[in-house]
MOPAC internal coordinates of N, CA, C and O (Angstrom, degrees):
PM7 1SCF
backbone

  N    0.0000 0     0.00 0     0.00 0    0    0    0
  C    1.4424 1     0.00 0     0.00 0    1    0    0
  C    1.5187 1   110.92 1     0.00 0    2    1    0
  O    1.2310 1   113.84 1   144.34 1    3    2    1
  N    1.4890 1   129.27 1   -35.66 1    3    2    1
  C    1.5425 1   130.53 1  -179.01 1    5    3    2
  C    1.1938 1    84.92 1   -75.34 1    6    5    3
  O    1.2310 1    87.59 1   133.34 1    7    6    5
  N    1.8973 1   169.35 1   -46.66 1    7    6    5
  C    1.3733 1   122.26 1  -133.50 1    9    7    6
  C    1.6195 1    97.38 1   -71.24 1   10    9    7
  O    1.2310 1   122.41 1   141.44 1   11   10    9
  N    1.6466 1   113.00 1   -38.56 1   11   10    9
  C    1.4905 1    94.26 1  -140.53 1   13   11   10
  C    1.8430 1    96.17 1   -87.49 1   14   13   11
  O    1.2310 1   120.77 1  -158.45 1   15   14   13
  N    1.5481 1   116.14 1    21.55 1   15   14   13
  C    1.2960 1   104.40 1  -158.35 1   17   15   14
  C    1.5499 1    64.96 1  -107.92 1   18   17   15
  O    1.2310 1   109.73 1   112.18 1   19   18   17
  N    1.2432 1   136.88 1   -67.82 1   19   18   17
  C    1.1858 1   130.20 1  -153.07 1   21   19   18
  C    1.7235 1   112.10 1   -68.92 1   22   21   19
  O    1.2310 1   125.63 1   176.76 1   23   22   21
  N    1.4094 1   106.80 1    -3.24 1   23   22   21
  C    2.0758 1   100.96 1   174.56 1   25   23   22
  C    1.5786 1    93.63 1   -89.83 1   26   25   23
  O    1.2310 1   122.45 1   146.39 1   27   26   25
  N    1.3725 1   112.91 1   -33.61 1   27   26   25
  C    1.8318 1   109.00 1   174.22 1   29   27   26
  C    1.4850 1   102.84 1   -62.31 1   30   29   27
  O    1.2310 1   106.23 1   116.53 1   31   30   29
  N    1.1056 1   143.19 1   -63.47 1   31   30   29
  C    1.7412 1   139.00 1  -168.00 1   33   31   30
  C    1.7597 1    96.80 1   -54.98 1   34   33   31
  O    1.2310 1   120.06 1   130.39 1   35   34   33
  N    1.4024 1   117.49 1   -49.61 1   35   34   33
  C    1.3066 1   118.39 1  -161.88 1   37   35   34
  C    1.8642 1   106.23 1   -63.30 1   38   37   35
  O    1.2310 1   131.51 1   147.25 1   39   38   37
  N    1.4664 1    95.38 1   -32.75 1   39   38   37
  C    1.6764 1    88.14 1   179.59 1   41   39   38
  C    1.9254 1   110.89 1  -104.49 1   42   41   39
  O    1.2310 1   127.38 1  -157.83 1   43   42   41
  N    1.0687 1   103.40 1    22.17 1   43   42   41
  C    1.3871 1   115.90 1   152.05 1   45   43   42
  C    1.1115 1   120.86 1   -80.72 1   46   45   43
  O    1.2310 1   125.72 1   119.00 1   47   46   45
  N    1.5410 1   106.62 1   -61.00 1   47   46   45
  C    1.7306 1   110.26 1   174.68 1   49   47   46
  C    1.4420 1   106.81 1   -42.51 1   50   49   47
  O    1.2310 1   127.12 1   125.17 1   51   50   49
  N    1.9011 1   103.90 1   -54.83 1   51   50   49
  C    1.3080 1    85.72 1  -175.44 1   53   51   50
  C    1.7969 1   148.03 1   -78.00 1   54   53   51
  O    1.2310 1   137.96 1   179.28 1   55   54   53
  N    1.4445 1    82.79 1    -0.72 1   55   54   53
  C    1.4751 1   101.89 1   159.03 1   57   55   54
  C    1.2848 1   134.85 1   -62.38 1   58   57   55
  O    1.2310 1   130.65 1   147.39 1   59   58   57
  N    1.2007 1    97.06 1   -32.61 1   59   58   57
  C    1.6082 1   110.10 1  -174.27 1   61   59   58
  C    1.4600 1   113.44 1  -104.48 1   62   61   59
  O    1.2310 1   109.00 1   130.81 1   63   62   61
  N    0.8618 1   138.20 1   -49.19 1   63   62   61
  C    1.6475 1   138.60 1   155.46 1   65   63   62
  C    1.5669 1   123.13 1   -68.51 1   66   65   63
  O    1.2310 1   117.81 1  -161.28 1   67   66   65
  N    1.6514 1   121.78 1    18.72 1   67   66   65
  C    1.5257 1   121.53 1   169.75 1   69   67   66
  C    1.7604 1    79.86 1  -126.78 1   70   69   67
  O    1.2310 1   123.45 1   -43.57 1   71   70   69
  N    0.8669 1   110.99 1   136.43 1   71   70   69
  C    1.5188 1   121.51 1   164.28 1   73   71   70
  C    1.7258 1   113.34 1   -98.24 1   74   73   71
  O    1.2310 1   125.00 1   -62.90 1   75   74   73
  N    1.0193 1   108.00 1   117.10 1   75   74   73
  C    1.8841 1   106.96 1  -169.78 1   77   75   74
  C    1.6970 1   100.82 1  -157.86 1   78   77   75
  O    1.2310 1   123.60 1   -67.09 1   79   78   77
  N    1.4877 1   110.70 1   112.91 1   79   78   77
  C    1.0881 1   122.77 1   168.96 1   81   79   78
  C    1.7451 1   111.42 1   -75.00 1   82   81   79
  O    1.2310 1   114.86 1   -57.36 1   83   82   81
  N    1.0611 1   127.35 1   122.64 1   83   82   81
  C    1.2940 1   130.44 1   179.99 1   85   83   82
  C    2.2894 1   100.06 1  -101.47 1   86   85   83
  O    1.2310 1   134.24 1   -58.88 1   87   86   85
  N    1.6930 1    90.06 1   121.12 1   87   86   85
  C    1.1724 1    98.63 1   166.13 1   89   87   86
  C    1.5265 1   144.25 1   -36.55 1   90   89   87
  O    1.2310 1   127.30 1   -66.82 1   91   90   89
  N    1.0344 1   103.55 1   113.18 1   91   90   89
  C    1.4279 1   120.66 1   176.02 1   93   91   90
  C    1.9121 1   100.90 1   -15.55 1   94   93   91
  O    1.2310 1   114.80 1   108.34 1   95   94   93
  N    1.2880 1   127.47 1   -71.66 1   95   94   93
  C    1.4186 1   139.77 1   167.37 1   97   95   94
  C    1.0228 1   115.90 1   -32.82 1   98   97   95
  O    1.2310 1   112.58 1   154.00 1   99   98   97
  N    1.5930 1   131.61 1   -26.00 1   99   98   97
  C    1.2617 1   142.57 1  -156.49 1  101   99   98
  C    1.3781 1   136.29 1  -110.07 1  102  101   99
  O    1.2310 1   128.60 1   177.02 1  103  102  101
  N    2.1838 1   101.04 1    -2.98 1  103  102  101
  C    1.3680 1   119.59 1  -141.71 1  105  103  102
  C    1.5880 1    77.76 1   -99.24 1  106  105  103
  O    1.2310 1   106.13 1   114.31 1  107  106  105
  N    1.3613 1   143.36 1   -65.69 1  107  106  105
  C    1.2645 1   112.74 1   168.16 1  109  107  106
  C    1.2779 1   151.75 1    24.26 1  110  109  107
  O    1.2310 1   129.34 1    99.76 1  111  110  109
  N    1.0958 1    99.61 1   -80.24 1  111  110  109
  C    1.2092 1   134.39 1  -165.21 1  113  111  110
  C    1.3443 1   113.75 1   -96.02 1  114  113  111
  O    1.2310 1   122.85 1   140.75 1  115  114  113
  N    1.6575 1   112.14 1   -39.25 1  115  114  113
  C    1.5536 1   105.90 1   173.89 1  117  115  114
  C    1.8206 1   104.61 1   -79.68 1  118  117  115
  O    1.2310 1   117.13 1   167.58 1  119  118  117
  N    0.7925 1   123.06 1   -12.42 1  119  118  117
  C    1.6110 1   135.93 1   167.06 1  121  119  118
  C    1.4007 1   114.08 1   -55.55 1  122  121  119
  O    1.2310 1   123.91 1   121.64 1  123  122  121
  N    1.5115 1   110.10 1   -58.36 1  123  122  121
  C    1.4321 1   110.58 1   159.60 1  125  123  122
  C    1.5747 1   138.18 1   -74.74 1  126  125  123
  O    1.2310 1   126.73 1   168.34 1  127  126  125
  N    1.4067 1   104.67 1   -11.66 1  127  126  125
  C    1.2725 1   127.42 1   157.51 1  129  127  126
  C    1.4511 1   103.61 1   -43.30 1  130  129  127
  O    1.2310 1   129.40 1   107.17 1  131  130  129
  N    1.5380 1    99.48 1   -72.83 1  131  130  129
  C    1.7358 1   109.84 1  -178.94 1  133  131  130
  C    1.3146 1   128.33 1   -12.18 1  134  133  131
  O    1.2310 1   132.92 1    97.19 1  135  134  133
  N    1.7662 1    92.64 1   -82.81 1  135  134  133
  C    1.4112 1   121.19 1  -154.56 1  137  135  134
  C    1.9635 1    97.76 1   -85.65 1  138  137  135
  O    1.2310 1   120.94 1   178.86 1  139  138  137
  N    1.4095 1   115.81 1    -1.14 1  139  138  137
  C    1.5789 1   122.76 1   171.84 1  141  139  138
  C    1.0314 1    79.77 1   -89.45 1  142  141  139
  O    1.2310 1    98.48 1   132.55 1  143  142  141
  N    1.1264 1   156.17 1   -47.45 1  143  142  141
  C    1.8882 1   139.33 1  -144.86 1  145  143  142
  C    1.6323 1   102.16 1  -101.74 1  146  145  143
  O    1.2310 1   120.46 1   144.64 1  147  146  145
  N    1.5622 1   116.72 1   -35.36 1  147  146  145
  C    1.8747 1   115.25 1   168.08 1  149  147  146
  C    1.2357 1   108.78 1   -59.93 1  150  149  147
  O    1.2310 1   121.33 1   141.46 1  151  150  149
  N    1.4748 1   115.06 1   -38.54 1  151  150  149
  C    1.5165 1    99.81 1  -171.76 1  153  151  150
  C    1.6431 1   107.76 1   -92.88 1  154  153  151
  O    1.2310 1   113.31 1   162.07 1  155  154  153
  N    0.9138 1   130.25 1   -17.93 1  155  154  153
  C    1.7262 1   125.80 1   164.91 1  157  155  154
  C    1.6382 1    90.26 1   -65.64 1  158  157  155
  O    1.2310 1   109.01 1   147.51 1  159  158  157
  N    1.0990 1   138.19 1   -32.49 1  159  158  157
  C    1.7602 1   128.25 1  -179.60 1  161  159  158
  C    1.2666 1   108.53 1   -62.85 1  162  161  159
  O    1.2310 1   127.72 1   111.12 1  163  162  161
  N    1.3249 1   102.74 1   -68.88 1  163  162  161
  C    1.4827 1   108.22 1  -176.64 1  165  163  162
  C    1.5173 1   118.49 1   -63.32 1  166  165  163
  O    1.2310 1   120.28 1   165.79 1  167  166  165
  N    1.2256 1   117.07 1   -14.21 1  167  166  165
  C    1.4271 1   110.67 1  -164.07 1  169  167  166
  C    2.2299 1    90.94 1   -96.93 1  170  169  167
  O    1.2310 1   125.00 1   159.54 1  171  170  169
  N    1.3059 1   108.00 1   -20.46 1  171  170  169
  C    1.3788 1   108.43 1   176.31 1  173  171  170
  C    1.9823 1   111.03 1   -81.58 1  174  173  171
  O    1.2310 1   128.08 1   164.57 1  175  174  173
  N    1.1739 1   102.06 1   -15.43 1  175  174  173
  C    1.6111 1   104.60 1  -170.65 1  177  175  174
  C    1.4998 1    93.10 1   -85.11 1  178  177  175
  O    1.2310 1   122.86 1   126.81 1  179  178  177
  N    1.5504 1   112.13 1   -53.19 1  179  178  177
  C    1.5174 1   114.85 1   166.23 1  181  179  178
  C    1.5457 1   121.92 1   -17.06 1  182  181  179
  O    1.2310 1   128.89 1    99.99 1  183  182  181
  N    1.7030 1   100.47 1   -80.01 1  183  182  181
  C    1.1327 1   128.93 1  -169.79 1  185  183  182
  C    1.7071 1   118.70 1   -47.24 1  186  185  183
  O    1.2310 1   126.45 1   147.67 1  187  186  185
  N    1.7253 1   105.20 1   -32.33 1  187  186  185
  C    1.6153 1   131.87 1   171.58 1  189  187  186
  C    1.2476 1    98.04 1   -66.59 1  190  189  187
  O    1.2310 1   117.84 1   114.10 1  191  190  189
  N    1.1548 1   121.71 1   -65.90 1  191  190  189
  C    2.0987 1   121.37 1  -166.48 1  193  191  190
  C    1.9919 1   100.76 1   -71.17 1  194  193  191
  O    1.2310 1   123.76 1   170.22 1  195  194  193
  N    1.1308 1   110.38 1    -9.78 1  195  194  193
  C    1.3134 1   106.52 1   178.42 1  197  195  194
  C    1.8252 1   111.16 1  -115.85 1  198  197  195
  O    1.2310 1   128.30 1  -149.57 1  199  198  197
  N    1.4778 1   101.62 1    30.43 1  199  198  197
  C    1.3963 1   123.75 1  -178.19 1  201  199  198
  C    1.4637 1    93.24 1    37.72 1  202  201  199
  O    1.2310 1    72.72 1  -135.63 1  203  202  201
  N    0.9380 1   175.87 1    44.37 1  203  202  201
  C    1.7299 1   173.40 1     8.25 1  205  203  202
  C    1.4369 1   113.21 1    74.43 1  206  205  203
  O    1.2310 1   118.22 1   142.31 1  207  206  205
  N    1.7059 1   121.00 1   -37.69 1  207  206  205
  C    1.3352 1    99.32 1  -154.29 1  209  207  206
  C    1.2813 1   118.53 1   -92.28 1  210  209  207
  O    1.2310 1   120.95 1   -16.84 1  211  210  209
  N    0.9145 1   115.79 1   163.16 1  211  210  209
  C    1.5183 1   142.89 1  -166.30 1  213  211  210
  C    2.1691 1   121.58 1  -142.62 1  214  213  211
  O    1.2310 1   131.20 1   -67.94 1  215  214  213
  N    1.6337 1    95.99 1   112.06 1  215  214  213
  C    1.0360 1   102.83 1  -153.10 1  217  215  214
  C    1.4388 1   119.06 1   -55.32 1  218  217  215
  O    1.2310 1   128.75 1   154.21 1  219  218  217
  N    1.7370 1   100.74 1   -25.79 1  219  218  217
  C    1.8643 1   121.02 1  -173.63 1  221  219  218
  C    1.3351 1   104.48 1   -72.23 1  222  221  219
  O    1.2310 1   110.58 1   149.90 1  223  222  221
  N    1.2937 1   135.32 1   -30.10 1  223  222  221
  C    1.2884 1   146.84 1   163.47 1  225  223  222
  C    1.2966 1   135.82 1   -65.14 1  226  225  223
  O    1.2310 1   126.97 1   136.53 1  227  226  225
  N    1.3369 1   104.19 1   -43.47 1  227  226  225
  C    2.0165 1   115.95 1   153.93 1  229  227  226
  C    1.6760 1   101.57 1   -53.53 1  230  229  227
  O    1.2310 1   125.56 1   115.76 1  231  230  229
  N    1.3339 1   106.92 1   -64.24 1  231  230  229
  C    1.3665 1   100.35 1  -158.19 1  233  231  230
  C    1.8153 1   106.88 1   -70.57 1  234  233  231
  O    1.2310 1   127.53 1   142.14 1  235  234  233
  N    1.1204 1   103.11 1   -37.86 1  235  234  233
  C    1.8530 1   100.91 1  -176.84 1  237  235  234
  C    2.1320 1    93.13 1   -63.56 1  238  237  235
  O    1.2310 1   116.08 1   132.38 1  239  238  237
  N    1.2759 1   125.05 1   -47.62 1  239  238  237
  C    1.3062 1   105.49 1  -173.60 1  241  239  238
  C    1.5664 1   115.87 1   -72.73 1  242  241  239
  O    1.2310 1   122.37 1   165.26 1  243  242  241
  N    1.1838 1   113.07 1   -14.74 1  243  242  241
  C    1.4192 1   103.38 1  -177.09 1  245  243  242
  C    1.7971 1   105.54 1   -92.98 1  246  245  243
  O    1.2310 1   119.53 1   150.56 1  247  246  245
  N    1.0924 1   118.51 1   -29.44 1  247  246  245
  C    1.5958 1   101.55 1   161.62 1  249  247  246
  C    1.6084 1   128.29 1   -69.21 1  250  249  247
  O    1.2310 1   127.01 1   158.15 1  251  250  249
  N    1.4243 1   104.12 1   -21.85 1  251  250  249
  C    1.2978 1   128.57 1  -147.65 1  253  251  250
  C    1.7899 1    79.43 1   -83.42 1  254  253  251
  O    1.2310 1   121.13 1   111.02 1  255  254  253
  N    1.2454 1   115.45 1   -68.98 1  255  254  253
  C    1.3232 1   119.91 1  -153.95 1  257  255  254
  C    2.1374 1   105.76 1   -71.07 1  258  257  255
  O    1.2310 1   126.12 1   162.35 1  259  258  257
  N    1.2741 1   105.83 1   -17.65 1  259  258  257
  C    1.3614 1   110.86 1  -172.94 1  261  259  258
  C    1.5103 1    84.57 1   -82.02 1  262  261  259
  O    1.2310 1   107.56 1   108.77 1  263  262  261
  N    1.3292 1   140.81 1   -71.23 1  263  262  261
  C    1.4083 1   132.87 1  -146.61 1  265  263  262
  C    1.2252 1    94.36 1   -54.54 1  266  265  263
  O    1.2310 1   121.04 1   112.48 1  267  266  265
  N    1.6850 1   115.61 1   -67.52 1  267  266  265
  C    1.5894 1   116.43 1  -172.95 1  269  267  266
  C    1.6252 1   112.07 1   -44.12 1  270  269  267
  O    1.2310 1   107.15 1   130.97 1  271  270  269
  N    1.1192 1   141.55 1   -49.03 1  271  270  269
  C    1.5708 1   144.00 1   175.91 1  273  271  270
  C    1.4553 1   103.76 1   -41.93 1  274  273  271
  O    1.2310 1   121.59 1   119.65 1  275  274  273
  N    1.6172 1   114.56 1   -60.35 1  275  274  273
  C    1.1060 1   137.63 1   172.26 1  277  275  274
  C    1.6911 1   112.64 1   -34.07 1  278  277  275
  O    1.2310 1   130.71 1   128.10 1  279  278  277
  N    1.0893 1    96.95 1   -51.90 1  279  278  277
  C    1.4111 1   118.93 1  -155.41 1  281  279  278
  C    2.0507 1    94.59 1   -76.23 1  282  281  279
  O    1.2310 1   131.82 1   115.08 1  283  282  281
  N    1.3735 1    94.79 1   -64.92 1  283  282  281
  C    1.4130 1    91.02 1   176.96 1  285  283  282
  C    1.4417 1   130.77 1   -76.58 1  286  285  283
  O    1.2310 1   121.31 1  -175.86 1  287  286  285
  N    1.3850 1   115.10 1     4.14 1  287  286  285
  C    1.2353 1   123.16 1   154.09 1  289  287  286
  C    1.9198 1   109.30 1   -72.58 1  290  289  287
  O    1.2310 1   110.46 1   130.63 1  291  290  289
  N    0.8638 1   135.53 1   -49.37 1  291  290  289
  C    1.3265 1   156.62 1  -171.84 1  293  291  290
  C    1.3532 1   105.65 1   -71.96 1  294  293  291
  O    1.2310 1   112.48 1   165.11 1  295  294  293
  N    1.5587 1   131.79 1   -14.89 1  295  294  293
  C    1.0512 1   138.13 1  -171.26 1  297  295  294
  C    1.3453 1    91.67 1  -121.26 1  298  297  295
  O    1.2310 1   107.90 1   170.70 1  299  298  297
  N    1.1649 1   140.20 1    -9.30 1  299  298  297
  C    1.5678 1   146.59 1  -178.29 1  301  299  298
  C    1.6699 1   100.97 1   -97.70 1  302  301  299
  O    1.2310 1   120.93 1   142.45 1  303  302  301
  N    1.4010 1   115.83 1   -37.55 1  303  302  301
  C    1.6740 1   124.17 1  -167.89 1  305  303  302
  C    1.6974 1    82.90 1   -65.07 1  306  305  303
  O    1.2310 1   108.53 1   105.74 1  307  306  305
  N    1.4228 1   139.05 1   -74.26 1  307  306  305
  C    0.7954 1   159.90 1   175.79 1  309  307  306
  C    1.6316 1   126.46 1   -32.12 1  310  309  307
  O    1.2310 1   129.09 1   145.33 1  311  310  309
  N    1.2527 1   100.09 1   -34.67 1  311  310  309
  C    1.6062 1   101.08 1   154.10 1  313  311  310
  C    1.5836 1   132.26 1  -114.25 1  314  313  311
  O    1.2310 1   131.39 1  -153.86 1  315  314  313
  N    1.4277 1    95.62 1    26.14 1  315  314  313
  C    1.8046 1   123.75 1   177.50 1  317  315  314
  C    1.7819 1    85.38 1    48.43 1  318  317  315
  O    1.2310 1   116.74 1  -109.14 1  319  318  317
  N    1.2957 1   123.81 1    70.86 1  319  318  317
  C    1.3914 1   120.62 1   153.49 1  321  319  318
  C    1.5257 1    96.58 1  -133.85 1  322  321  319
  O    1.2310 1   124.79 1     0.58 1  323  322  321
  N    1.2575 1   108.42 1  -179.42 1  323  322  321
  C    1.6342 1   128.83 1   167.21 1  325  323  322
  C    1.1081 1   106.68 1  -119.18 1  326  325  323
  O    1.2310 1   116.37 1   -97.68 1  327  326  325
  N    1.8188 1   124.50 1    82.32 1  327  326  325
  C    1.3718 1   129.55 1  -160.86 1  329  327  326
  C    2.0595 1    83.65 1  -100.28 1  330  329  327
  O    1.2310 1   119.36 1   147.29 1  331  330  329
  N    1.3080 1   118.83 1   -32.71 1  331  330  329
  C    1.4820 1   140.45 1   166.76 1  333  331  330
  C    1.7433 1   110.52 1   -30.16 1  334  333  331
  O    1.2310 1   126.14 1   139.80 1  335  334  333
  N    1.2967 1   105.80 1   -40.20 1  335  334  333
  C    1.6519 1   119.86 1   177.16 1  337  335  334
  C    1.3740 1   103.02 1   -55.05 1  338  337  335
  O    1.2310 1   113.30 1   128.38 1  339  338  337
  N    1.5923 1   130.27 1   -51.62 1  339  338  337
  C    1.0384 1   163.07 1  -146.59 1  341  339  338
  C    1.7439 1    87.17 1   -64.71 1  342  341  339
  O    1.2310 1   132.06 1    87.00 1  343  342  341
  N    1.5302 1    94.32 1   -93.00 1  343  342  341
  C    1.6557 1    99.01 1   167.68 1  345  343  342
  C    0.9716 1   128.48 1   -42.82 1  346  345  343
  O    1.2310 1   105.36 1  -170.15 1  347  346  345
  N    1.8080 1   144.73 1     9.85 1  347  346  345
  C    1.2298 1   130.47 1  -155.71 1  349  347  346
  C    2.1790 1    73.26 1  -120.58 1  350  349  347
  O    1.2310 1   133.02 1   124.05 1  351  350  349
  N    1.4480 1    92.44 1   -55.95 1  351  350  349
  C    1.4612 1    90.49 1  -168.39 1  353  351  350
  C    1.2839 1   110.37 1   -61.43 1  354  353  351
  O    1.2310 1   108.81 1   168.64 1  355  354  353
  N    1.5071 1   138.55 1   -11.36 1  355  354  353
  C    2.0253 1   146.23 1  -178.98 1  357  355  354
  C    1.3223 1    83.68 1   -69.87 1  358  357  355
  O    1.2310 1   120.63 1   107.70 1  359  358  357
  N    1.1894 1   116.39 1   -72.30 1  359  358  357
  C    1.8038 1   129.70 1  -165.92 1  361  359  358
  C    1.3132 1   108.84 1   -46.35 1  362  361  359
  O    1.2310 1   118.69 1   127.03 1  363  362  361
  N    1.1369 1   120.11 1   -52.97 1  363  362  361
  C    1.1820 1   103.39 1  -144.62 1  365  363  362
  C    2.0006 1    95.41 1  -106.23 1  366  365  363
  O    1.2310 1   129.49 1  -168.58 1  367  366  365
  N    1.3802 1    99.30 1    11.42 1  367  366  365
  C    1.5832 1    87.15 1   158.20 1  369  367  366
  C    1.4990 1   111.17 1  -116.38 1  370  369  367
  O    1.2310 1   117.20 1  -177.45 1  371  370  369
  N    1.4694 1   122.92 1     2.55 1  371  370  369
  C    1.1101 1   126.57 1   155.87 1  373  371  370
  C    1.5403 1   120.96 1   -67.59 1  374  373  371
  O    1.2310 1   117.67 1   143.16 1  375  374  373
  N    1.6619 1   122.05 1   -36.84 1  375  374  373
  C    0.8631 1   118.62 1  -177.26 1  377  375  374
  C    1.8981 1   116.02 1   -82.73 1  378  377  375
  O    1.2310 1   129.38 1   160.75 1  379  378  377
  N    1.3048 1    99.52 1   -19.25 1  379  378  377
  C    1.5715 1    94.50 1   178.38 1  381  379  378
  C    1.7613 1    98.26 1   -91.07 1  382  381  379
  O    1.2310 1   117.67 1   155.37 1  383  382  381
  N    1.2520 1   122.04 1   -24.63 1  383  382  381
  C    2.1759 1   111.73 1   161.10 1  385  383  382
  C    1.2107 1   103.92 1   -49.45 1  386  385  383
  O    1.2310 1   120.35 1   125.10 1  387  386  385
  N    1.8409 1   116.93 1   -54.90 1  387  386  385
  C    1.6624 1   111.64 1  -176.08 1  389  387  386
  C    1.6683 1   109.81 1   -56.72 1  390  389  387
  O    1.2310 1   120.78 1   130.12 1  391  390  389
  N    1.0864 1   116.12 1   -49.88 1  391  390  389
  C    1.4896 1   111.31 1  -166.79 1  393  391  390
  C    1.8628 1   107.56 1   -62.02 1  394  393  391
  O    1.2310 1   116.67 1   137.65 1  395  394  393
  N    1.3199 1   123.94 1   -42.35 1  395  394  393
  C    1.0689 1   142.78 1  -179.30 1  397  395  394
  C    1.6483 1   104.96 1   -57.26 1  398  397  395
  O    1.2310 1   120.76 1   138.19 1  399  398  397
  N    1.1340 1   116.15 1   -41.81 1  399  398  397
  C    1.5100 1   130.82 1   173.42 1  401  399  398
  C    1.7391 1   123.07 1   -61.89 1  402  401  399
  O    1.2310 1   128.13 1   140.01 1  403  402  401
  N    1.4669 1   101.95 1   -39.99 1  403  402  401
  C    1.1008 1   133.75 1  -169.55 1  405  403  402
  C    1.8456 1    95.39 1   -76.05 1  406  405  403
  O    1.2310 1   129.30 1   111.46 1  407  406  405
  N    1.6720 1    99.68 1   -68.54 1  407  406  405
  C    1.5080 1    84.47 1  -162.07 1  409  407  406
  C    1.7562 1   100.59 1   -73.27 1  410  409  407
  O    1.2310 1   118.98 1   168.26 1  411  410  409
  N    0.8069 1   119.55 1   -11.74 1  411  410  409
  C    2.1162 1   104.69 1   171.29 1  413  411  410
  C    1.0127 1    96.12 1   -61.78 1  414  413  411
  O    1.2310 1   113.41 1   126.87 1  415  414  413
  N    1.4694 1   130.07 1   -53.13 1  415  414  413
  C    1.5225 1   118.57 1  -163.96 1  417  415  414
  C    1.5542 1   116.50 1   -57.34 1  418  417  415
  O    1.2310 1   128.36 1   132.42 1  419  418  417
  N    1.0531 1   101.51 1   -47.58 1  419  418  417
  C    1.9244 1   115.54 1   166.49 1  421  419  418
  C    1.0953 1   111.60 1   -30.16 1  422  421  419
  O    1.2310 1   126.59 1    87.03 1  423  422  421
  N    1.7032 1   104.92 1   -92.97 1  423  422  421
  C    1.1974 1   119.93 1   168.76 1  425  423  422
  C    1.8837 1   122.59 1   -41.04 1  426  425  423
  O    1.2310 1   114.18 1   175.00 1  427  426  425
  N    0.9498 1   128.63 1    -5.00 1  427  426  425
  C    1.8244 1   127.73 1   148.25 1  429  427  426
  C    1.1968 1   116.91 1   -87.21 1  430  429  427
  O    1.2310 1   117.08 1   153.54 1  431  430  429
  N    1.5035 1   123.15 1   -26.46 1  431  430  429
  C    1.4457 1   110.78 1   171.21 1  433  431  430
  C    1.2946 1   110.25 1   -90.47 1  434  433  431
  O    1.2310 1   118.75 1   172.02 1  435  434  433
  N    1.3746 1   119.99 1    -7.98 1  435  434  433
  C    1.9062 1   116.51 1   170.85 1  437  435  434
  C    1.8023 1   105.01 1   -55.76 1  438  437  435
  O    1.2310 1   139.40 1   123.15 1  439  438  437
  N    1.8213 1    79.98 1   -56.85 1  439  438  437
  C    1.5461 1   100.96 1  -175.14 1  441  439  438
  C    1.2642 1   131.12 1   -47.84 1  442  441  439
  O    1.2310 1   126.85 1   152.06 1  443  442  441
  N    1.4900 1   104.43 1   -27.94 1  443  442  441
  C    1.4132 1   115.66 1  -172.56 1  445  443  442
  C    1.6166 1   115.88 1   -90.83 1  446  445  443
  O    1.2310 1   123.38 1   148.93 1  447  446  445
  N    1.4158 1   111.13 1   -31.07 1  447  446  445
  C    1.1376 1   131.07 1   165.99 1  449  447  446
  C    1.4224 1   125.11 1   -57.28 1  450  449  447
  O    1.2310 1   131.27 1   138.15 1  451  450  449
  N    1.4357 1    95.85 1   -41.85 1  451  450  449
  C    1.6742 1   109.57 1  -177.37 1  453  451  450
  C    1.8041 1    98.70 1   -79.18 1  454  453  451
  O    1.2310 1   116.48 1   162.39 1  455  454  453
  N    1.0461 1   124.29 1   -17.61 1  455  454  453
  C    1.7825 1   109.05 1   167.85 1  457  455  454
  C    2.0665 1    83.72 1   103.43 1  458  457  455
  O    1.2310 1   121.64 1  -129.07 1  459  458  457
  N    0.6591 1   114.46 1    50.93 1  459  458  457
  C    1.5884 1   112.94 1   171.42 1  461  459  458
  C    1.8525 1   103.13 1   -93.11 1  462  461  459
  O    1.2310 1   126.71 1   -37.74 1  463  462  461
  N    0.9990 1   104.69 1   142.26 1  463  462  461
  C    1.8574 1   120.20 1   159.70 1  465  463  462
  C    1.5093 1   116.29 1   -77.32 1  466  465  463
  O    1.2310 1   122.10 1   133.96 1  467  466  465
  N    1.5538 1   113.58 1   -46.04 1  467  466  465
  C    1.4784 1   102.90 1   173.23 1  469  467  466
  C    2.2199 1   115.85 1  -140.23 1  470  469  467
  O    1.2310 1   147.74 1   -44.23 1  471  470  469
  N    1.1928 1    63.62 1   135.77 1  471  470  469
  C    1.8440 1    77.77 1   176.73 1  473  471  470
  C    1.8697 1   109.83 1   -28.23 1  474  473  471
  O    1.2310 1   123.29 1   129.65 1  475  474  473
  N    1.6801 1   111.30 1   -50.35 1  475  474  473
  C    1.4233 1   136.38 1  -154.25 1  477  475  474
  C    1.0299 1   118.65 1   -96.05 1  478  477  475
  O    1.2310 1   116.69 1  -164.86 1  479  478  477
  N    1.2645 1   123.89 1    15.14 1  479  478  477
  C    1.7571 1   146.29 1   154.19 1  481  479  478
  C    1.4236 1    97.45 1   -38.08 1  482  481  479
  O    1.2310 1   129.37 1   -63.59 1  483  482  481
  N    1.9346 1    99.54 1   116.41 1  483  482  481
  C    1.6099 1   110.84 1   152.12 1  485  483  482
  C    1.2697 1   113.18 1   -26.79 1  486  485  483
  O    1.2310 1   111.59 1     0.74 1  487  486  485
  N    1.2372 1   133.46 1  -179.26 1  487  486  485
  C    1.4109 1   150.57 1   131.56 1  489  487  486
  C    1.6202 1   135.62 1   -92.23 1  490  489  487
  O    1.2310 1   120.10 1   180.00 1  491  490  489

């Protein structure tokens, strides 16, 4: 569960203390960069609270899914479409299922910890 929390903090720092304008030509693509690399995060933090993860699998989906995003953005520049839209909307409802996944799981081990009878307690 710490690699993929601590490669996200590590490229924060380095986000924020390297100053680097990324090309106008380039925003695309580093966009899908992103939200391919949040959802290999989230989908590995998941995979940890759902005892699941597996390190060959974080790393093969998080390259796997950036090149391909990459790839079909670049194959979209190329046929004057926005095939790139495509991947923004996969991602980014994968990443709010992962996050959604994530905090139930939390919230049952709060629950479970705290001595609760049922998961489905009002609020």
């Amino acid at each position: 569960m710490y690699i993929p929390i601590i490669g996200a903090l590590i490229g924060i720092i380095i986000g924020v203390f390297i100053p680097y304008d990324i090309p106008i030509n380039f925003v695309k693509y580093t966009a899908i960069a992103i939200l391919a690399a949040l959802d290999a995060i989230f989908g590995g933090i998941r995979a940890q609270l759902d005892q699941k993860f597996v390190f060959y699998k974080f790393i093969s989906s998080f390259f796997t899914n950036t090149a391909l995003a990459a790839l079909l953005a670049y194959l979209g520049d190329i046929l004057g479409i926005d095939i790139y839209m495509g991947a923004i909307v996969v991602f980014s409802i994968r990443i709010f299922q992962n996050l959604s996944l994530i905090r139930e799981a939390i919230f049952d081990r709060v629950w479970w910890h705290a001595g609760s009878d049922s998961k489905d307690k009002d609020i």
